[in-house]
N, CA, C and O atoms as a DFTB+ gen file, in Angstrom:
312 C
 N C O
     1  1      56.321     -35.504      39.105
     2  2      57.435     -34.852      39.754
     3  2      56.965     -33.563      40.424
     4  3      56.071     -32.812      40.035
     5  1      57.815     -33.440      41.613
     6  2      57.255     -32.055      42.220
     7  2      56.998     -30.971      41.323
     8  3      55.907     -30.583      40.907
     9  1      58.638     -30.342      40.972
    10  2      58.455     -29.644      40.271
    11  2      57.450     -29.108      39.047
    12  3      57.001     -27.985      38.818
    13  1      57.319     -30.135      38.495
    14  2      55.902     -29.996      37.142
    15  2      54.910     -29.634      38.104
    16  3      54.351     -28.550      37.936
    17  1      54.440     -30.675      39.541
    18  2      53.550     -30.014      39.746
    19  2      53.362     -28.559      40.496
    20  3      52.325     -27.992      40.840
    21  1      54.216     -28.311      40.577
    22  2      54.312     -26.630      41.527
    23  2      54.138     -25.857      40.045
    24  3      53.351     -24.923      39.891
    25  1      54.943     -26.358      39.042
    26  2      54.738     -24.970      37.914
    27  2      53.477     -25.065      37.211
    28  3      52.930     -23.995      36.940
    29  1      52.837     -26.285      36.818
    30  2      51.025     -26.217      36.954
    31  2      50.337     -25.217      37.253
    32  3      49.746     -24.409      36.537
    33  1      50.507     -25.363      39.099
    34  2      50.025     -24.557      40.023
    35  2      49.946     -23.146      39.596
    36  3      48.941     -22.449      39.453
    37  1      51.214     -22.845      39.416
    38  2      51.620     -21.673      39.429
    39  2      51.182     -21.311      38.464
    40  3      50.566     -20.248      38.534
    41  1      51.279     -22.002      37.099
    42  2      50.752     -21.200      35.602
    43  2      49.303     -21.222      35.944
    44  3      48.790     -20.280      35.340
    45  1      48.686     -21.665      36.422
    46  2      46.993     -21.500      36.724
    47  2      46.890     -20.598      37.826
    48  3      45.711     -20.272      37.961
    49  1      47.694     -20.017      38.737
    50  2      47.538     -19.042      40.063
    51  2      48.001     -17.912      39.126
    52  3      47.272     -16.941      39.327
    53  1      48.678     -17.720      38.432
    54  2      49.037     -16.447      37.443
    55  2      47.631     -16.279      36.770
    56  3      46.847     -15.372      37.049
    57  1      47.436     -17.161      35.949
    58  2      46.088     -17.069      35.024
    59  2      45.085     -16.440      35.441
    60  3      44.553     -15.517      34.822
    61  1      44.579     -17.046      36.967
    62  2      43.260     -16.374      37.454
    63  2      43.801     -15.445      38.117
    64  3      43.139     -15.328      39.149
    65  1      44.890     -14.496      38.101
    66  2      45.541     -13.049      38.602
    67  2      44.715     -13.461      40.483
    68  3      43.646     -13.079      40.959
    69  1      45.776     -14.328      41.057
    70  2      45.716     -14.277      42.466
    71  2      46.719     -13.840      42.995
    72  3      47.854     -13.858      42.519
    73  1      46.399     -13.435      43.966
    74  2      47.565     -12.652      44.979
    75  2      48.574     -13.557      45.492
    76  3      47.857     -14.513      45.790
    77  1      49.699     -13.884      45.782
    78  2      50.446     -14.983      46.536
    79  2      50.515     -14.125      48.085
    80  3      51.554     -14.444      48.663
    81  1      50.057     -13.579      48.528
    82  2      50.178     -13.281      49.911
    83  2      48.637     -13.185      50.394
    84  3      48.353     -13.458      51.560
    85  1      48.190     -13.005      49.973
    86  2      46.521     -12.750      49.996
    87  2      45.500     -14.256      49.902
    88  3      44.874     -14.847      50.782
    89  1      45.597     -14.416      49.055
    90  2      44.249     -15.613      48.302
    91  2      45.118     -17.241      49.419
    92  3      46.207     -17.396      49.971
    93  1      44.219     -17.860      49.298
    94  2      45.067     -19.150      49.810
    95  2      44.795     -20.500      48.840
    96  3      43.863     -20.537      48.036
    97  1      45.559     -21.383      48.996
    98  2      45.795     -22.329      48.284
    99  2      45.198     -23.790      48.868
   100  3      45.522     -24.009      50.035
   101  1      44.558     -24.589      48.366
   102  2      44.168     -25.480      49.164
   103  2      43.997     -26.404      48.360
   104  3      43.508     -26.272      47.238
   105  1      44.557     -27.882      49.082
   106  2      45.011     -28.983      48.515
   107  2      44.479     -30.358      48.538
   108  3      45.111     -30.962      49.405
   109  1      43.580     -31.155      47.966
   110  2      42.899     -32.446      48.535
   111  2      43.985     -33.400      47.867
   112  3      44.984     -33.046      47.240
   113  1      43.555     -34.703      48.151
   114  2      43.208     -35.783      46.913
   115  2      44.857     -36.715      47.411
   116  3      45.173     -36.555      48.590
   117  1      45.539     -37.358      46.793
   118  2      46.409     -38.272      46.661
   119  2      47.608     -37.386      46.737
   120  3      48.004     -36.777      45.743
   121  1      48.170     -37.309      47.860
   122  2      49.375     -36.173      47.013
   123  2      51.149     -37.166      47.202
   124  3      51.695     -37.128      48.304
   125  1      51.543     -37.625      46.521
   126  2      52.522     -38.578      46.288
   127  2      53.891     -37.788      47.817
   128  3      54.204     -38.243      48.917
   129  1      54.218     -36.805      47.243
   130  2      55.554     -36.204      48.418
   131  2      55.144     -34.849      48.810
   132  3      55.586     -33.746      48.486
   133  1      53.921     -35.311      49.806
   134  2      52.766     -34.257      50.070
   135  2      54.251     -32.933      51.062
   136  3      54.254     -31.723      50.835
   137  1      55.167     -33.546      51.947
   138  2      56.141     -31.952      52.538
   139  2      56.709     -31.750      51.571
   140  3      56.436     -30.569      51.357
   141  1      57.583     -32.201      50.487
   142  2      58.619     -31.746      49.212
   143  2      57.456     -30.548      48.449
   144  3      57.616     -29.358      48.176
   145  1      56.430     -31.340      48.292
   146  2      55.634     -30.058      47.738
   147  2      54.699     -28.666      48.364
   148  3      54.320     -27.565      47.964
   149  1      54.630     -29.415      49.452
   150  2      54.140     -28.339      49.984
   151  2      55.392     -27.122      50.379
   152  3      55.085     -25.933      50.468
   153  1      56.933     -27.652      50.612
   154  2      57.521     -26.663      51.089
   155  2      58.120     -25.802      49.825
   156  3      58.729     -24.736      49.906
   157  1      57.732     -26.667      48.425
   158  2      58.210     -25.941      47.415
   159  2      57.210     -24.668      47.066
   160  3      57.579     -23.617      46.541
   161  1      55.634     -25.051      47.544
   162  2      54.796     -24.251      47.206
   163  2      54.722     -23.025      47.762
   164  3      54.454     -21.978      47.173
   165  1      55.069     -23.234      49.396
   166  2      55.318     -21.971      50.261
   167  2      56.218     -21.251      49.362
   168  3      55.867     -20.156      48.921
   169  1      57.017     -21.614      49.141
   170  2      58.296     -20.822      48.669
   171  2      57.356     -19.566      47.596
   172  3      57.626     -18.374      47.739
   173  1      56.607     -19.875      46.880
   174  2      55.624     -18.789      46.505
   175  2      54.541     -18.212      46.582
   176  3      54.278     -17.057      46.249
   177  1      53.552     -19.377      47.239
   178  2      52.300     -18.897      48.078
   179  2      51.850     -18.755      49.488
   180  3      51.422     -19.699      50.153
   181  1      51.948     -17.728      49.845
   182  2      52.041     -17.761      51.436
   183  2      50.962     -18.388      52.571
   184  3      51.194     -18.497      53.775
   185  1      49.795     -18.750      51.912
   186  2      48.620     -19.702      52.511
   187  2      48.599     -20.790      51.882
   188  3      47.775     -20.625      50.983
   189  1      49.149     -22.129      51.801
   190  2      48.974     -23.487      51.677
   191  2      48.529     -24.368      52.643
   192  3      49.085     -24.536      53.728
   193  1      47.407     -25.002      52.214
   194  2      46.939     -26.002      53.356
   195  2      46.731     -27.337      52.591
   196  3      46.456     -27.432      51.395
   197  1      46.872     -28.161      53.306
   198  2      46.010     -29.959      52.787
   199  2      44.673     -30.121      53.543
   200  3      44.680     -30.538      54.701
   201  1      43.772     -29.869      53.044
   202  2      42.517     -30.754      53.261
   203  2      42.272     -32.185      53.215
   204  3      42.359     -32.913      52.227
   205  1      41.839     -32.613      54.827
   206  2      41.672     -34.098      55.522
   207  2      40.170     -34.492      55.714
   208  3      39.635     -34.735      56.796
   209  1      39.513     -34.518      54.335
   210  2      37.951     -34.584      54.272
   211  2      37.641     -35.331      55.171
   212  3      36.452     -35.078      55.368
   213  1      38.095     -36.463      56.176
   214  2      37.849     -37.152      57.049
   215  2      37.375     -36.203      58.229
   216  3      36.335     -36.376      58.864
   217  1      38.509     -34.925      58.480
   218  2      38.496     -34.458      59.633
   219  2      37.782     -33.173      59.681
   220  3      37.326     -32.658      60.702
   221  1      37.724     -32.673      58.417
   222  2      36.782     -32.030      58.199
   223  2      35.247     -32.098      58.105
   224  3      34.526     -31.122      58.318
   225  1      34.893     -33.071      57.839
   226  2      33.535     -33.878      57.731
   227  2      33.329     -34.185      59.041
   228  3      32.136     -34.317      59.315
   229  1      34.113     -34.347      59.970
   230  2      33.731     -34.912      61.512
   231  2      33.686     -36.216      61.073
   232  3      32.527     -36.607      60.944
   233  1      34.661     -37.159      60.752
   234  2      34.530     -38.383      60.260
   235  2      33.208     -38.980      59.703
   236  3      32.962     -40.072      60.214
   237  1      32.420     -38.618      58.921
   238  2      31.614     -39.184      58.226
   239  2      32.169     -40.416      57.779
   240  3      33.351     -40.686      57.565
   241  1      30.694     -41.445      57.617
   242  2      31.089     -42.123      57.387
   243  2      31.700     -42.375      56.003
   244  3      32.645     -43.117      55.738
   245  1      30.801     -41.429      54.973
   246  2      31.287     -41.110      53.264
   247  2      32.662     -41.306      53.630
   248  3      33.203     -42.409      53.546
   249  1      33.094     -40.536      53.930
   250  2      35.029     -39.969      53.638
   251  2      35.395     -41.155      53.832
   252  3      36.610     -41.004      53.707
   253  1      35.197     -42.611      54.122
   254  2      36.142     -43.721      54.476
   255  2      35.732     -44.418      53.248
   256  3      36.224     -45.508      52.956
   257  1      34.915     -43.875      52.567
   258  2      34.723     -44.580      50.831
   259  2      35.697     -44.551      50.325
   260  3      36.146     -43.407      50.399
   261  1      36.528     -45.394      49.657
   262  2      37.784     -45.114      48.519
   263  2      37.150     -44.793      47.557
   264  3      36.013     -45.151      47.253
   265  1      38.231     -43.713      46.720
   266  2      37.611     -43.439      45.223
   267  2      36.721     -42.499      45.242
   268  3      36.331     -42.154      44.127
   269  1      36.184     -41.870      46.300
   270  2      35.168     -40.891      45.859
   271  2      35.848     -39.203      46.060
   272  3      36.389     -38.777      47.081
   273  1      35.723     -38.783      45.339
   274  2      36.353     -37.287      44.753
   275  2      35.658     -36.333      45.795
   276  3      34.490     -36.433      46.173
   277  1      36.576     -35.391      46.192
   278  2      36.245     -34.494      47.246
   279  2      34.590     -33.449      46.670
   280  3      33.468     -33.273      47.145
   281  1      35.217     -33.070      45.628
   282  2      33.625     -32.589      45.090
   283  2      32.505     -33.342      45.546
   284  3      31.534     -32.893      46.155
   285  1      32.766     -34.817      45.121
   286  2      31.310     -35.312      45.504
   287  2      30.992     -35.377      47.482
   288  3      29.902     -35.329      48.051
   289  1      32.277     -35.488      48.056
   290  2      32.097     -35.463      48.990
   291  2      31.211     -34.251      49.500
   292  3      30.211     -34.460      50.187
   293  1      31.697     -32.723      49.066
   294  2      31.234     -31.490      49.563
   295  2      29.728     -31.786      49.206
   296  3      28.840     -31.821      50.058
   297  1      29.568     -31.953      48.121
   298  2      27.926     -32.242      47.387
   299  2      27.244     -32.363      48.004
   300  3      26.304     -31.600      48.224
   301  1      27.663     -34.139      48.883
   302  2      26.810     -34.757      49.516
   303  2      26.341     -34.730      51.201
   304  3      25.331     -35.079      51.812
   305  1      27.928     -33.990      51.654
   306  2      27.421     -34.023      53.130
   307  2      27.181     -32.330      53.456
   308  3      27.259     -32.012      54.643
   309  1      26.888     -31.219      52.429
   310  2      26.915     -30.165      52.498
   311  2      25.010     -30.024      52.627
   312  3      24.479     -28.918      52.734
């Protein structure tokens, strides 16, 4: 559910004492109701983005692998 996942977020953006206007937030991976959450997240962090390892990578060919985790992605084409 959104909600659980925004308050996650949030109890771990408190934890590591980040700024919500300052620091930015950045998002990979599967995200189920990727605008519901993102517009819930604005609502407290003022830099939210989704990362498109495809488009970021310059379409490599890696990024069209299913299943492989953005970490390993950075790993490998870094």
């Amino acid at each position: 559910h959104t909600k659980d996942v925004v308050y996650f977020i949030l109890f771990v953006w408190k934890q590591l004492a980040l700024d919500q206007q300052k620091d930015e937030l950045y998002l990979s991976g599967s995200l189920g109701s990727q605008d519901e959450l993102l517009n819930a997240l604005r609502l407290y962090v003022e830099k939210v983005t989704v990362v498109n390892p495809s488009a970021d990578f310059n379409r490599a060919p890696l990024t069209q692998v299913r299943g492989i985790t953005f970490d390993l992605l950075t790993l490998y084409l870094s």
